[in-house]
C-alpha positions in Angstrom: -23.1 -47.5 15.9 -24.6 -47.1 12.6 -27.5 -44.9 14.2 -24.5 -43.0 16.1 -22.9 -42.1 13.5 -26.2 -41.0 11.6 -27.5 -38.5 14.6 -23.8 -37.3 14.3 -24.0 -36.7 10.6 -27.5 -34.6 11.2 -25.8 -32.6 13.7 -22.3 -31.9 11.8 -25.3 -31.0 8.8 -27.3 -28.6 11.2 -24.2 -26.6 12.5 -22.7 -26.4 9.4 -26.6 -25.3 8.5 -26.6 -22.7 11.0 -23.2 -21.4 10.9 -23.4 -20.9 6.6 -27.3 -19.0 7.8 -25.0 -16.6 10.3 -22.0 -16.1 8.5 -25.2 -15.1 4.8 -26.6 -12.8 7.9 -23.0 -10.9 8.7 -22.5 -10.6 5.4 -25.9 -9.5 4.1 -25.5 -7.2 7.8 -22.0 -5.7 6.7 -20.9 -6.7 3.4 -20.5 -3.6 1.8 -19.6 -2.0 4.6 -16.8 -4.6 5.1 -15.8 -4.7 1.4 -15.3 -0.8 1.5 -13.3 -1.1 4.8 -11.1 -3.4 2.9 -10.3 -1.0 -0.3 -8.8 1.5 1.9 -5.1 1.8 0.6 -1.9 4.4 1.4 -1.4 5.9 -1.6 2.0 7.7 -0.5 3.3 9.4 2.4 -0.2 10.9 3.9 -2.8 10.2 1.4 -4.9 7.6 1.0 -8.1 5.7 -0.9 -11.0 4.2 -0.9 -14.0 3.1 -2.4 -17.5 2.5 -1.3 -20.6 0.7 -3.5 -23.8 0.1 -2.2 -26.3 2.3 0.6 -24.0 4.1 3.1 -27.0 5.5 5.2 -27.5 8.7 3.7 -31.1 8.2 3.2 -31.7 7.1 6.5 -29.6 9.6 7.5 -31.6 12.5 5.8 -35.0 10.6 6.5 -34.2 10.6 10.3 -33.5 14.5 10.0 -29.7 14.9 9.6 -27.4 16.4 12.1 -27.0 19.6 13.5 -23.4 19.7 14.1 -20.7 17.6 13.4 -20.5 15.4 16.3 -23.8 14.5 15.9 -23.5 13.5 12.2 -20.1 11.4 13.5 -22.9 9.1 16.1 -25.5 8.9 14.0 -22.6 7.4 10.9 -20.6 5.3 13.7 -23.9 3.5 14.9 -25.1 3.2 11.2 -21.5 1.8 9.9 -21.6 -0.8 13.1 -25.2 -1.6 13.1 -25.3 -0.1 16.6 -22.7 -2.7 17.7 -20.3 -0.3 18.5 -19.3 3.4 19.5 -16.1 5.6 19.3 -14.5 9.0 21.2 -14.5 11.1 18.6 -13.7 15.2 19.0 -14.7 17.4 16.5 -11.9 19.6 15.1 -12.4 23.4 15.2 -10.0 24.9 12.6 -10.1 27.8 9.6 -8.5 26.6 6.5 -7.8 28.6 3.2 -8.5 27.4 -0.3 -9.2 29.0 -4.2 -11.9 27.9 -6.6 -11.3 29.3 -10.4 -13.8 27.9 -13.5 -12.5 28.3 -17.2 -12.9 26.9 -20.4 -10.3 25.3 -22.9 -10.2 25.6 -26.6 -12.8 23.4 -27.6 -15.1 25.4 -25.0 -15.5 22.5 -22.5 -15.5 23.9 -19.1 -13.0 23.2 -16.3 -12.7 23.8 -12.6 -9.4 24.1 -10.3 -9.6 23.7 -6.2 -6.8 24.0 -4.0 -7.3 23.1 -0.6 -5.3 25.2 1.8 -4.7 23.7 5.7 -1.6 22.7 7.8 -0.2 19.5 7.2 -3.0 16.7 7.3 -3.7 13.2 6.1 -6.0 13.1 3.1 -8.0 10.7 1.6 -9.6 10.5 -2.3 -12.9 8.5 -2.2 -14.8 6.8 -5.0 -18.6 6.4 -4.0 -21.4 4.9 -5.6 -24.2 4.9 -3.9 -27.1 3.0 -4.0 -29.8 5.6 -4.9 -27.6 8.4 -6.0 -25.1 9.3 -8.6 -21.5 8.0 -8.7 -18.4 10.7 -7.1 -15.2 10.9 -6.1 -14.4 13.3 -3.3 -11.7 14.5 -0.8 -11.7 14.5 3.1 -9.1 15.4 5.0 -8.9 12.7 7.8 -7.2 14.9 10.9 -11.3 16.1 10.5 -13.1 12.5 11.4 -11.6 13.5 15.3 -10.3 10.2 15.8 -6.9 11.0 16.8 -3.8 9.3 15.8 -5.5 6.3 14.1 -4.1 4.0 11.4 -6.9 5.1 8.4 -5.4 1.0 7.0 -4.6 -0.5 10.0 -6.8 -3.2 11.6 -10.8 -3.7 10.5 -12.3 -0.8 13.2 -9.7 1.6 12.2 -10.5 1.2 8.3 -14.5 0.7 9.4 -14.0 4.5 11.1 -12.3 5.6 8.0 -15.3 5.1 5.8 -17.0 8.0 7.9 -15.3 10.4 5.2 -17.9 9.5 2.8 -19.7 12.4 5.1 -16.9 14.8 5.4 -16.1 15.4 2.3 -14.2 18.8 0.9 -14.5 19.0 -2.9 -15.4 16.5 -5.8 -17.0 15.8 -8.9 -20.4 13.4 -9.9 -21.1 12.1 -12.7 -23.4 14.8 -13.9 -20.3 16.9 -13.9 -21.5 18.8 -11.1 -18.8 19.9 -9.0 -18.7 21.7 -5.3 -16.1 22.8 -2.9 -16.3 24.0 0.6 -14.2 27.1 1.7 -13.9 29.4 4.8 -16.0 32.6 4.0 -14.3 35.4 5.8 -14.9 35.3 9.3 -16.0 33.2 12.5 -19.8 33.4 11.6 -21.5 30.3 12.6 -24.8 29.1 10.5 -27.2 28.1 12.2 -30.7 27.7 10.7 -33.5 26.4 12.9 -36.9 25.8 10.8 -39.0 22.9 10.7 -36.6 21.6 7.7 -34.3 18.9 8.3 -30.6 19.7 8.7 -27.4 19.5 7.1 -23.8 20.3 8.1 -21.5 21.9 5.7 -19.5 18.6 4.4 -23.2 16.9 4.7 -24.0 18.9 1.6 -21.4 18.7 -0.1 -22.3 15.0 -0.2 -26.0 15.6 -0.7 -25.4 17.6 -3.5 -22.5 15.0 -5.1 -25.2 12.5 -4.7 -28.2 14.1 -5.7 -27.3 17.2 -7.9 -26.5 17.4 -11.6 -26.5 21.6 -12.3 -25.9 24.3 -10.2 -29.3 25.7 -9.8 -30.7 21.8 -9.0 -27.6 22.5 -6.4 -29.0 25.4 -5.3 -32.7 24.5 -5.1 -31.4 21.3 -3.3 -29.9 23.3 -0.3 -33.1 25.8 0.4 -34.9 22.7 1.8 -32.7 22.3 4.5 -31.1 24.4 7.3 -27.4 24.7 7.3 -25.2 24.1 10.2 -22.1 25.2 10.2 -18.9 22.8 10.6 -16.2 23.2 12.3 -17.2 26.6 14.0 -16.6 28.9 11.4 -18.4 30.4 8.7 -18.3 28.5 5.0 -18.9 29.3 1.7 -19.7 26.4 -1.3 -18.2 27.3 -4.7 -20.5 25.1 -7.1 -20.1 24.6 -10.8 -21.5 22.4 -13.7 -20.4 21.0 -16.8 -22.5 23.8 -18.4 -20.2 26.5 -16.6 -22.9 27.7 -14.3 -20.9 28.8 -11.8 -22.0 30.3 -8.0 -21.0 30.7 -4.6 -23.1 29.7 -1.6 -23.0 31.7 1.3 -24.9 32.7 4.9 -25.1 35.9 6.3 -27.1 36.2 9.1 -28.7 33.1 8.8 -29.9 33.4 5.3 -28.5 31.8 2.2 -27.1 34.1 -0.2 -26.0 33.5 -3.8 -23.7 35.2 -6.5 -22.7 33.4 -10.0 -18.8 34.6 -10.0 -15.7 32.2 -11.7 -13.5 32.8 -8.9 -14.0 31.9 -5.1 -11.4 32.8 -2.3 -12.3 33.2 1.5 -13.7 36.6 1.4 -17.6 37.3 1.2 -18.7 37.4 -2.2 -22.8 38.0 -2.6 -23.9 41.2 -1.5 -24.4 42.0 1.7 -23.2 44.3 4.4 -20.3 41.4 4.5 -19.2 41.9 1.3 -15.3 41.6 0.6 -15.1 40.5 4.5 -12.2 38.2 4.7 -8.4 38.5 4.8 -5.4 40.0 2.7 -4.3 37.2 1.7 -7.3 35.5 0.3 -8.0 39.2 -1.7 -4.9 38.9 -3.0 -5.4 35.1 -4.9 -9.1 36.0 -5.4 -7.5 39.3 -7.5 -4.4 36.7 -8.8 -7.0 34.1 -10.5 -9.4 37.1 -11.4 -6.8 38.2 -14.1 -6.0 34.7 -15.6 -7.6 34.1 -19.0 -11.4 32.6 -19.4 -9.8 30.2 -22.0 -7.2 27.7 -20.4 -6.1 24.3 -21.0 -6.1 21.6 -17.9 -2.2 22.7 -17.8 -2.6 26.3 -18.0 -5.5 26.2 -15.1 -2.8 24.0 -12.9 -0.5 26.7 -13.2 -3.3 28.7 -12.3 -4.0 27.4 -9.5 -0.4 26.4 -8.7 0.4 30.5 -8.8 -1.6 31.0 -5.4 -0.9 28.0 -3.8 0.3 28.2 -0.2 4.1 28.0 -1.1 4.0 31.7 -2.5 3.1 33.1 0.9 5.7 31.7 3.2 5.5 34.5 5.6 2.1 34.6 5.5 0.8 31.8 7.9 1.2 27.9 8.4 -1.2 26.5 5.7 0.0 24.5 2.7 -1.6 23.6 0.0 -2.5 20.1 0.7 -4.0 19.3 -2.7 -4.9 20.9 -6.0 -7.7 19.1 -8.0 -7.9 20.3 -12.2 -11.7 18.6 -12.6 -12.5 18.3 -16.6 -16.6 17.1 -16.6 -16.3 17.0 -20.5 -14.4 13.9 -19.6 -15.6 12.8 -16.2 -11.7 13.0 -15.1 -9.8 14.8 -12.6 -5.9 15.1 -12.1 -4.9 15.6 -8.1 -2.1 16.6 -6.9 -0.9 15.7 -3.7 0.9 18.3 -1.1 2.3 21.4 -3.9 4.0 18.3 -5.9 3.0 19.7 -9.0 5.1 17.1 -11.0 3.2 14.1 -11.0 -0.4 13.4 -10.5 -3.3 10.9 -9.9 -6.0 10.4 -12.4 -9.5 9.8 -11.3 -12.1 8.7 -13.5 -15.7 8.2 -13.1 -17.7 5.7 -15.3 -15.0 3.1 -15.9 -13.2 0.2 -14.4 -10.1 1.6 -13.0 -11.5 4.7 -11.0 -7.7 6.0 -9.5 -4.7 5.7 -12.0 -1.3 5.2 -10.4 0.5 8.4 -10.0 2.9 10.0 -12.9 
C-alpha cells in the first residue's frame, strides 16, 4: 500500500509537472497577447479602449515584407495574434471619409495639433501601445474598418483577440517623440500602388510604422521612401504629419510617386504641386479656407473651437458623415484631449509616460 500510494504521489507530482510546463508554454505563447485582449473596455455608447505592451508582430511583419493591401495585412495579423491556431472572414471595407488637420502654437510657443475625423456613424476605439522595440503611442481606429461584421469588440476572448488587430489600422495619434500623423482621403479615387523591390506598407500600416519608429517629420518622411505604399480602402490618401518642433507636411501620391508640401492646414483636396493640385471637393475647400484663417497662436481651447467650427454638424445638407472624433494633441505635454462623436462638452485625457494612460471622461 505504502509503495501504491508512493507511485501515486510521483504521478499526481509529474502531471502537476507537466500541466504547470503547458500552462508557462500558453502563457509565454500568448501572454501579452491575452493580457491586451483583456484590457479592452466600452468606454460609452460606441467607443472603446485598449492597451497593448510587449511585440505585436510588427517586426516580423515588416521583416516578412508587409502587405500589399489590407486583407492581406488582416491574415498575416490574425495568424500572428493566434499563433496560426486560428483564422477569421474578414471583408475589407471600401469607403471615402472626410477629416481636417490644423497645427498652431499657444502663448508660450509650444506647438499643437487638432484632427477631426469625419465618417458615418462607426465604433471607435483609442489604443495605448508600447511596443517592444519601438516608442510608446496612443492611436485611433475606427473598428467598422477591421471587416469583422457585427462583432462584440468586449465580448468573449476571440472577439477581443480580433480587436487587437487595430493596433494595424490605426487613423491618427501621437508617440512619445511628439511626432504626430493622421490619415485623410486626398481628393479623389486614385489608388497607390507602388511596386519596387521595397517592402510594402498599407496606408494605416504607416501610420503605425511611423508612431513606432518616427520622432520628426523629416525622420517620418525618410522613413516612408523605403517602402512602397498601398493604398487602403480603395481610395486615394494623404498623411498630414507634424512634430513637437512644428515641422509640419502633407504626404501624398500622384501617379505613383510620393509628393510632399510643409503646409499647417490639411483637408481632402491635393495639396503638393502637381497637375492634381486643389483636386478634391467643395466642401473640404471650404474647411481647408475655414482653418486657413484661424490664428497661428491658439490655446488647446481656441484650437477645439477650431476644429469644432468645421466639424461635420455645420454641413447638414451636405452629406452623411459626422464628425466621429476630434483629438487637440499638445506634445509639449505628451497629452491629448478626445472628444467623442461632436460632444464637445466633455472629454478624455490621454497621456503618454505615466501610470494612468486614459483619464475618465469630464
Amino acid at each position: 500500500m505504502k509503495k501504491a500510494l508512493k507511485i501515486i504521489g510521483i504521478l499526481f507530482v509529474s502531471l502537476l509537472f507537466l500541466l504547470l510546463l503547458l500552462a508557462g508554454s500558453v502563457w509565454l505563447l500568448f501572454g501579452e497577447i491575452l493580457t491586451a485582449a483583456a484590457s479592452i473596455r466600452k468606454e460609452e455608447e460606441g467607443l472603446y479602449s485598449m492597451e497593448y505592451r510587449g511585440d505585436y508582430g510588427f517586426d516580423e511583419f515588416l521583416e516578412q515584407g508587409g502587405a500589399e493591401s489590407d486583407a492581406e495585412m488582416a491574415n498575416y495579423l490574425i495568424s500572428f495574434l493566434s499563433k496560426g491556431f486560428y483564422s477569421v472572414e474578414t471583408q475589407v471595407v471600401e469607403d471615402a471619409f472626410g477629416c481636417s488637420t490644423l497645427a498652431v502654437k499657444n502663448e508660450a510657443g509650444e506647438v499643437l495639433f487638432g484632427r477631426n475625423y469625419d465618417w458615418e456613424e462607426c465604433r471607435g476605439i483609442i489604443v495605448h501601445t508600447i511596443p517592444k522595440n519601438g516608442y510608446e503611442s496612443f492611436s485611433t481606429c475606427c473598428l467598422d474598418f477591421l471587416g469583422f461584421g457585427d462583432y462584440g469588440p468586449d465580448g468573449h476572448m476571440a472577439e477581443r483577440i480580433q480587436t487587437l488587430a487595430a493596433i494595424y489600422v490605426p487613423l491618427d495619434g501621437m508617440n512619445e517623440m511628439g511626432l504626430m500623423v493622421a490619415d485623410l482621403m486626398a481628393g479623389d479615387k486614385e489608388v497607390t500602388n507602388q511596386k519596387t523591390e521595397k517592402a510594402d506598407l498599407t496606408t494605416t500600416t504607416a501610420i503605425r510604422l511611423l508612431l513606432d519608429r518616427a520622432a520628426t517629420t523629416q525622420e517620418a518622411i525618410d522613413l516612408l521612401k523605403e517602402y512602397d505604399m498601398h493604398s487602403s480602402i480603395g481610395a486615394a490618401h494623404h498623411l498630414s504629419i507634424c512634430d513637437k518642433s512644428g515641422d509640419s507636411a502633407v504626404v501624398e501620391y500622384v501617379n505613383g510617386e510620393m509628393k510632399i508640401a510643409r503646409t499647417k492646414v490639411v483637408t481632402n483636396h491635393y495639396l503638393t504641386d502637381s497637375e492634381k493640385k486643389g483636386v478634391g471637393s467643395e466642401q473640404s475647400h471650404v474647411r481647408y479656407d475655414l482653418l486657413l484663417q484661424q490664428p497661428q497662436n491658439l490655446s488647446a481651447d481656441g484650437l477645439k473651437d477650431a476644429m469644432k467650427s468645421v466639424a461635420q454638424f455645420n454641413f447638414p445638407q451636405k452629406n452623411y458623415e459626422k464628425t466621429m472624433w476630434t483629438v487637440i494633441y499638445s506634445p509639449a505635454d505628451l497629452t491629448a484631449r478626445f472628444f467623442f462623436a461632436e460632444n464637445y462638452e466633455s472629454s478624455y485625457t490621454l497621456t503618454l509616460k505615466s501610470d494612468k494612460w486614459l483619464s475618465e471622461k469630464e
